[in-house]
C-alpha positions as CSV (number, residue, x, y, z in Angstrom):
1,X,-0.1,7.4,-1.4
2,X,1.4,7.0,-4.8
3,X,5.2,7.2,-4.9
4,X,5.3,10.1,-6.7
5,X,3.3,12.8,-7.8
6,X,5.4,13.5,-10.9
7,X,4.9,17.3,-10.7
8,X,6.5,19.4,-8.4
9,X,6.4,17.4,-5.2
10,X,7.6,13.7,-5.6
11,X,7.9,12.7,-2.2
12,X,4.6,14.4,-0.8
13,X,5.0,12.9,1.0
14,X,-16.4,-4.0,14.4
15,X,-18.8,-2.1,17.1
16,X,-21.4,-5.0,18.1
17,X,-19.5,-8.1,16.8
18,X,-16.1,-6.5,16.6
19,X,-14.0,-5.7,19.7
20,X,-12.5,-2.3,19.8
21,X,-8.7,-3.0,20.2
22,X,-6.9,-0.6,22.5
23,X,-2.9,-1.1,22.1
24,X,-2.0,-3.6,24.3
25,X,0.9,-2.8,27.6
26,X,4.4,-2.6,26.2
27,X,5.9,-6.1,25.8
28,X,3.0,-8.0,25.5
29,X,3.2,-11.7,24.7
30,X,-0.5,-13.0,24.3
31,X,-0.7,-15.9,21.9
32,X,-2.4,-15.5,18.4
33,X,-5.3,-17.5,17.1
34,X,-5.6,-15.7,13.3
35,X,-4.0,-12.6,13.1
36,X,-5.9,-10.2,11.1
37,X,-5.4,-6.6,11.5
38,X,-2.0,-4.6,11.8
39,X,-1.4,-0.8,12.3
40,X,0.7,1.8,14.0
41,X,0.7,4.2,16.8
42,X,2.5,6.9,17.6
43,X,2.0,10.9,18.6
44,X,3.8,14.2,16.9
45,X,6.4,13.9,19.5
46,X,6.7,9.6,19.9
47,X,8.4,7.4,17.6
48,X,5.4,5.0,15.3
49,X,5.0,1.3,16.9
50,X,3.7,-1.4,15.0
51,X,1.1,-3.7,16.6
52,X,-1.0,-7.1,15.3
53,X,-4.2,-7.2,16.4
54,X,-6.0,-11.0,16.7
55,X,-9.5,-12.2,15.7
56,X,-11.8,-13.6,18.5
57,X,-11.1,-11.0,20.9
58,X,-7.3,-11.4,21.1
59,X,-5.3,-8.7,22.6
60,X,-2.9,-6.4,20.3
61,X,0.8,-7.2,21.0
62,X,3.7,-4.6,20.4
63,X,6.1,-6.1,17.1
64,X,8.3,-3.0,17.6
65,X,9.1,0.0,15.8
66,X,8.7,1.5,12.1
67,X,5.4,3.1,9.7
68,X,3.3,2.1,7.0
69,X,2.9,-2.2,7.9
70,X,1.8,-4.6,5.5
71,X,0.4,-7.8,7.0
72,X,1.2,-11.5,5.3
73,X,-1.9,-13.2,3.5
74,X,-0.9,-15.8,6.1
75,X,-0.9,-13.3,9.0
76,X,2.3,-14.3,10.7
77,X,4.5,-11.2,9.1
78,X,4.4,-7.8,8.8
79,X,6.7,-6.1,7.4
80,X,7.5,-2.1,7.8
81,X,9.6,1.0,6.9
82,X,12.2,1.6,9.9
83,X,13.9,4.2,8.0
84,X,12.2,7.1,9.6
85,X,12.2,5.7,12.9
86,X,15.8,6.1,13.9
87,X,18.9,8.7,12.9
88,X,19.4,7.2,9.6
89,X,21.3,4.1,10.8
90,X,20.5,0.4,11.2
91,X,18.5,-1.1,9.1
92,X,15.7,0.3,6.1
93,X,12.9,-2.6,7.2
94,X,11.7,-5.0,9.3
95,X,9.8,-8.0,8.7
96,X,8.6,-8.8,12.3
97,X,7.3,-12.4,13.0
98,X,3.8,-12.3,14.8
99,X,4.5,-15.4,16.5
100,X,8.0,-13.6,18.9
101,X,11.0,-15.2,16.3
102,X,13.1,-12.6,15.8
103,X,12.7,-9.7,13.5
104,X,14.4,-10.0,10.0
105,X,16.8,-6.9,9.1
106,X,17.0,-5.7,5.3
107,X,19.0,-3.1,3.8
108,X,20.7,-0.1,5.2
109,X,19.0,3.3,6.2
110,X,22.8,5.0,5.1
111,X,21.9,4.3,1.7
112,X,18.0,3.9,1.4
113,X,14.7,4.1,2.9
114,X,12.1,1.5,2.2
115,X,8.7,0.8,1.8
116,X,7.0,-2.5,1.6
117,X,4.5,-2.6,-1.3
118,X,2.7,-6.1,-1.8
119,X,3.0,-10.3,-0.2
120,X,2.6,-12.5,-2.8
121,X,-0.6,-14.5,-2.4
122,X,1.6,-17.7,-0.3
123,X,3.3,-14.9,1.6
124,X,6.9,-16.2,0.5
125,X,7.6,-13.3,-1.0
126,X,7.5,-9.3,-0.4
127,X,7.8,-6.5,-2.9
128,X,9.8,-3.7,-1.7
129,X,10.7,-0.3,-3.1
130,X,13.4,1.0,-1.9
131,X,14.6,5.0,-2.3
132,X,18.0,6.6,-2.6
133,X,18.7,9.0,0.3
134,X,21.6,10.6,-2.0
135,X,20.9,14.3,-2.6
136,X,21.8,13.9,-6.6
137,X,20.8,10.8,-8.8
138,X,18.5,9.6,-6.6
139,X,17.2,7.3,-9.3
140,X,20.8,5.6,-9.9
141,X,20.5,4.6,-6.1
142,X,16.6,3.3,-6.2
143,X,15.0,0.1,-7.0
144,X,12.9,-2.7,-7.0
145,X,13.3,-5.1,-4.2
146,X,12.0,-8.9,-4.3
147,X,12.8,-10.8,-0.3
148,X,12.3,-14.9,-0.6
149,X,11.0,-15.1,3.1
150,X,12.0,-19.2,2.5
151,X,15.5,-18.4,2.1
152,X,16.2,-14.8,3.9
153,X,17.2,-13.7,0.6
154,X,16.5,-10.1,-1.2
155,X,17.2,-9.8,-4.6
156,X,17.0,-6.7,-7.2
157,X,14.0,-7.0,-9.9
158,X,14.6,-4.1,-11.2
159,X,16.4,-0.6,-11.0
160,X,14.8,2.8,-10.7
161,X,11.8,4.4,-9.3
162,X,9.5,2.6,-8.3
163,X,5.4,3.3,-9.3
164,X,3.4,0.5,-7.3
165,X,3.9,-3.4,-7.2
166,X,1.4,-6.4,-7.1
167,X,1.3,-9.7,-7.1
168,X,-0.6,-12.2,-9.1
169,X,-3.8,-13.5,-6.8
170,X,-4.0,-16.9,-8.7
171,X,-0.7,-18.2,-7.2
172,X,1.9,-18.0,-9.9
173,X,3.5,-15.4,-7.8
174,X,4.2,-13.3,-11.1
175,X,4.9,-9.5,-9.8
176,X,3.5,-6.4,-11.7
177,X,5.5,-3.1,-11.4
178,X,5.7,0.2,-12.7
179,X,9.1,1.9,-13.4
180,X,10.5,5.3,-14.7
181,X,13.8,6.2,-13.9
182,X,13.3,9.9,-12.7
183,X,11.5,11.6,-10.8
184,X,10.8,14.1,-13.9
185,X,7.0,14.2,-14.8
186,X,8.6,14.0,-18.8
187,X,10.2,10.7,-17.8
188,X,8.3,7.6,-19.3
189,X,6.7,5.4,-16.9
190,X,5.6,1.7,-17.8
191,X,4.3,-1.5,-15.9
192,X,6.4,-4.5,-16.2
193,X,5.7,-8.1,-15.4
194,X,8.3,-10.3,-14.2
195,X,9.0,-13.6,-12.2
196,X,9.6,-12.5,-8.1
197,X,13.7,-12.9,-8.7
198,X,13.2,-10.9,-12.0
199,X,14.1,-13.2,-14.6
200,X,11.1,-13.0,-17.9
201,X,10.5,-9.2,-17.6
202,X,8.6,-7.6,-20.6
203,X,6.7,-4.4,-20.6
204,X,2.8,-5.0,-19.9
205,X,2.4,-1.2,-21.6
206,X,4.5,0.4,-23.9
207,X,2.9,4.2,-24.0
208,X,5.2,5.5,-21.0
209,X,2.5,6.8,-19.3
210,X,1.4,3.9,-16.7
211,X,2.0,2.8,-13.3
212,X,0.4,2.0,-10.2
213,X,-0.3,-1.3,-11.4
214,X,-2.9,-3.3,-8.7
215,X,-3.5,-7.6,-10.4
216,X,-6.7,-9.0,-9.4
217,X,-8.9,-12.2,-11.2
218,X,-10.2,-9.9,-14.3
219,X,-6.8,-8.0,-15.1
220,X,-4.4,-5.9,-14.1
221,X,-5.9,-2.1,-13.0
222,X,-3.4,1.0,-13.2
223,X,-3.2,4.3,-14.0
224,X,-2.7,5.8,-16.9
225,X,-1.4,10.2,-16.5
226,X,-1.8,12.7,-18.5
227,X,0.6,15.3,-18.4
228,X,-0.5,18.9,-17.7
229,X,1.5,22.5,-18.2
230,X,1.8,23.8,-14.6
231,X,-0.3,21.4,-12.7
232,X,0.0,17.3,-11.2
233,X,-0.1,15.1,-14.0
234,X,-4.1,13.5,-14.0
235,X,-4.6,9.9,-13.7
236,X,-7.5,8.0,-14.7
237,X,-7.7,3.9,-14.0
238,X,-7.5,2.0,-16.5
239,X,-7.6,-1.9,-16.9
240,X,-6.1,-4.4,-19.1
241,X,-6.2,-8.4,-19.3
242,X,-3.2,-9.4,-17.7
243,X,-2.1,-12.0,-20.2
244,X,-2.3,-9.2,-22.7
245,X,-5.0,-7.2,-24.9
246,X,-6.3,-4.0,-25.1
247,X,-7.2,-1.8,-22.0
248,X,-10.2,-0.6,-21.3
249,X,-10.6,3.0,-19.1
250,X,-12.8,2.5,-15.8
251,X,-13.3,6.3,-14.7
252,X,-13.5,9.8,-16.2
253,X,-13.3,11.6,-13.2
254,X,-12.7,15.6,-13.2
255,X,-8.9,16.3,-12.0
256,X,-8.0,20.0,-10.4
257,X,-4.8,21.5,-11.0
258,X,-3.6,20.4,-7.3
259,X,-4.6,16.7,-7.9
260,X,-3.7,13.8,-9.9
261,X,-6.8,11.6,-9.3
262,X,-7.6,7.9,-8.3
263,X,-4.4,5.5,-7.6
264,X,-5.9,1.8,-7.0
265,X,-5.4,0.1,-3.9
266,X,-7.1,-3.1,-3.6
267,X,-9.4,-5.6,-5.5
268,X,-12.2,-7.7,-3.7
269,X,-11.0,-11.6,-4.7
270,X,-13.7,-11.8,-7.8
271,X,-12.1,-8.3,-9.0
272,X,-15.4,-6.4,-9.3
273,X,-15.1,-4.1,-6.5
274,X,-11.6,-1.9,-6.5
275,X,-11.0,0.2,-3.7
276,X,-8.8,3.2,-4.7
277,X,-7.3,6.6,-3.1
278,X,-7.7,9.9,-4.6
279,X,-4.9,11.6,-4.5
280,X,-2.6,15.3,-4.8
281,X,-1.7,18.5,-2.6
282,X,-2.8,18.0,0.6
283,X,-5.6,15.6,-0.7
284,X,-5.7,12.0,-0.1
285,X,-9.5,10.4,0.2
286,X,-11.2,6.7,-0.4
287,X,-13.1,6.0,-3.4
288,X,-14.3,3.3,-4.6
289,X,-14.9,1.6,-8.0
290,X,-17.9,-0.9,-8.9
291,X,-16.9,-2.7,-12.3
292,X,-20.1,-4.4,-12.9
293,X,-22.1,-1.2,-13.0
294,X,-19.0,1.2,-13.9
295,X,-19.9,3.3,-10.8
296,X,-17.4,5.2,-8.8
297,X,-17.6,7.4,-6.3
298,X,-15.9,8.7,-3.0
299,X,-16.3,7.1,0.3
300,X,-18.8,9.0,2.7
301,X,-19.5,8.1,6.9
302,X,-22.1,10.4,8.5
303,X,-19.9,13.0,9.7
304,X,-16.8,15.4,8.2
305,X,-14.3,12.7,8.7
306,X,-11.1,12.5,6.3
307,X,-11.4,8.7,5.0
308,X,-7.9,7.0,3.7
309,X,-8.2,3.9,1.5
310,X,-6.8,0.6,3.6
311,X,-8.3,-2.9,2.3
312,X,-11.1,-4.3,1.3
313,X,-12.6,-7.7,2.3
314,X,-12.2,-10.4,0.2
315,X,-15.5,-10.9,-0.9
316,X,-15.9,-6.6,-1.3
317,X,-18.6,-6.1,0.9
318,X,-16.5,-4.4,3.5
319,X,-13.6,-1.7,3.7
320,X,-10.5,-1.2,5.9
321,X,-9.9,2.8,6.1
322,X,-7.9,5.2,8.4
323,X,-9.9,7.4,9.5
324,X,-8.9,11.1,10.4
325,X,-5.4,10.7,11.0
326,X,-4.4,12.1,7.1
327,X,-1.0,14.6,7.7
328,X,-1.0,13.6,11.6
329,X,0.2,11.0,13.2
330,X,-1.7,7.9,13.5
331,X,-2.9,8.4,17.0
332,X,-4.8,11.3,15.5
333,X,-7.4,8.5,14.1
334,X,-8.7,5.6,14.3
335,X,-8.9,2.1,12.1
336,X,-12.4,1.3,11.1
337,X,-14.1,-0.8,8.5
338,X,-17.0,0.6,6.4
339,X,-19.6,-1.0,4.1
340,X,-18.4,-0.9,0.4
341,X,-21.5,1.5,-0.3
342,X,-21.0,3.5,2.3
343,X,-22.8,3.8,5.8
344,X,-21.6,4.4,9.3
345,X,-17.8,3.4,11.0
346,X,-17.2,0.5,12.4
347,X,-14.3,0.9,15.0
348,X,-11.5,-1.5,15.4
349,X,-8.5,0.3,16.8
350,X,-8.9,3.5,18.5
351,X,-6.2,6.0,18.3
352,X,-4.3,4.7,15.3
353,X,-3.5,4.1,11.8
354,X,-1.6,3.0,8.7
355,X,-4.0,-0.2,9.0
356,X,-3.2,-3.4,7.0
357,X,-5.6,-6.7,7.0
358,X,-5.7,-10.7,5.2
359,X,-9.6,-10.2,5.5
């Protein structure tokens, strides 16, 4: 989900050739080929677990705890939010090693809670937000986060609140970001591009009404809101060269009073296909958007199933979704792939969620 709905509520918070993972024994140390897959479990009364899962019928192995992983293009890291897993002290996130080195510790969970929001494309760096738990000026406290997994180090990009991060896919490891500094819906919002330690920002829009920002080969996609009296702000995608030039609006899709629309998730590698998440009150569904015809449409599987957007494979045929676990812990659903035009599930972890792939 977006990190803010800017209305109201900011913090709303393969079957035949695939094996069906089941989480592996507590303290399992079974060796990794190609890690491909990571995800979370966890009941409404047990703390979330992260796990890898490995290609060619490897079993899953425990990485400890913490929510909402995000798997290395390499697949030897994940990092994850250990904020909500403890009493508020230790450490804000993890980046666990798939391999059994020893988990790296960032920031406090005093101060901040964190989320991790995008690898670069050589996974030496991760973009992280990270949120003020003061009660007052919450903004003052929040920024942009930028770790070097080379050197250990985390620098600040940027301060403020944080509205989506993502990296350039060609290599440059150039980070795109949007920024307000409130949580006010009046409060302007732009993207920025910078280098990973910060240094070369400049605005990438100026109208201080864009964020999300998701980089893939033909541009930068985002979203740009339109503010409403009494209702979530809208959001339509929109998408704009990345070395500059005019933007061009992807989807005209109808917005309700409760909702704010599509946020973009994920671009297949030739950036025709975008995979993106409808979102608002209660609401939170996988759609997806075809560039080359300018079709878009929600995700559908034979069934009522609730469908959360995940990944999607880098040549866009095929998407990562969670599947029935939306406002429930992730042992609710299940991880499962599903053709990018829609067609029946394909399992890969029963009983789980918050998936995150490098397919």
């Amino acid at each position: 989900m977006s990190l803010r709905l800017r209305v109201c509520a900011p913090l709303l918070a393969i079957a035949a050739c695939l094996l069906v993972v089941a989480p592996a024994a507590t303290g399992g140390t079974s060796a990794f080929s190609e890690t491909y897959l990571a995800y979370t479990t966890g009941t409404a009364t047990s703390p979330s677990q992260v796990w890898a899962a490995g290609a060619g019928g490897a079993p899953a192995k425990l990485l400890g705890a913490g929510e909402e992983p995000l798997l290395s293009p390499s697949g030897g890291l994940v990092a994850a939010s250990v904020s909500a897993a403890g009493s508020g002290e230790g450490p804000a996130l993890a980046v666990y090693h798939v391999d059994g080195a020893p988990a790296l510790d960032y920031a406090s969970a005093n101060s901040v809670s964190a989320i991790p929001l995008a690898w670069s494309s050589d996974s030496k760096y991760l973009a992280v937000s990270l949120i003020s738990t003061a009660v007052k000026n919450i903004a003052e406290g929040s920024s942009l986060a930028v770790i070097d997994l080379e050197t250990g180090t985390m620098t600040t990009v940027a301060h403020g609140i944080v509205e989506g991060a993502s990296f350039a896919p060609e290599g440059s490891d150039r980070l795109a970001y949007g920024l307000t500094s409130s949580y006010q819906s009046l409060a302007p919002v732009n993207v920025h591009i910078s280098a990973p330690d910060g240094s070369g920002a400049r605005l990438f829009t100026h109208d201080g009404r864009s964020l999300n920002p998701v980089w893939g080969a033909g541009g930068i996609a985002f979203d740009r809101e339109r503010l409403r009296h009494l209702a979530f702000p809208a959001y339509q995608l929109w998408l704009a060269p990345a070395a500059g030039g005019a933007a061009r609006q992807l989807t005209h899709v109808k917005v309700n009073t409760l909702v704010s629309g599509l946020v973009p998730i994920a671009f297949s590698a030739d950036g025709l296909r975008l995979l993106a998440e409808f979102e608002g009150q209660d609401t939170s569904a996988a759609w997806t958007v075809d560039l080359s015809t300018g079709r878009v449409r929600p995700l559908t599987t034979p069934g009522r199933h609730t469908l959360q957007a995940a990944g999607i494979s880098q040549d866009g045929t095929t998407l990562l979704v969670d599947e029935d676990s939306f406002e429930g812990p992730p042992s609710m659903g299940r991880v499962v792939t599903i053709p990018f035009d829609g067609g029946p599930a394909r399992v890969l972890v029963a009983h789980a969620g918050q998936a995150s792939w490098n397919e």
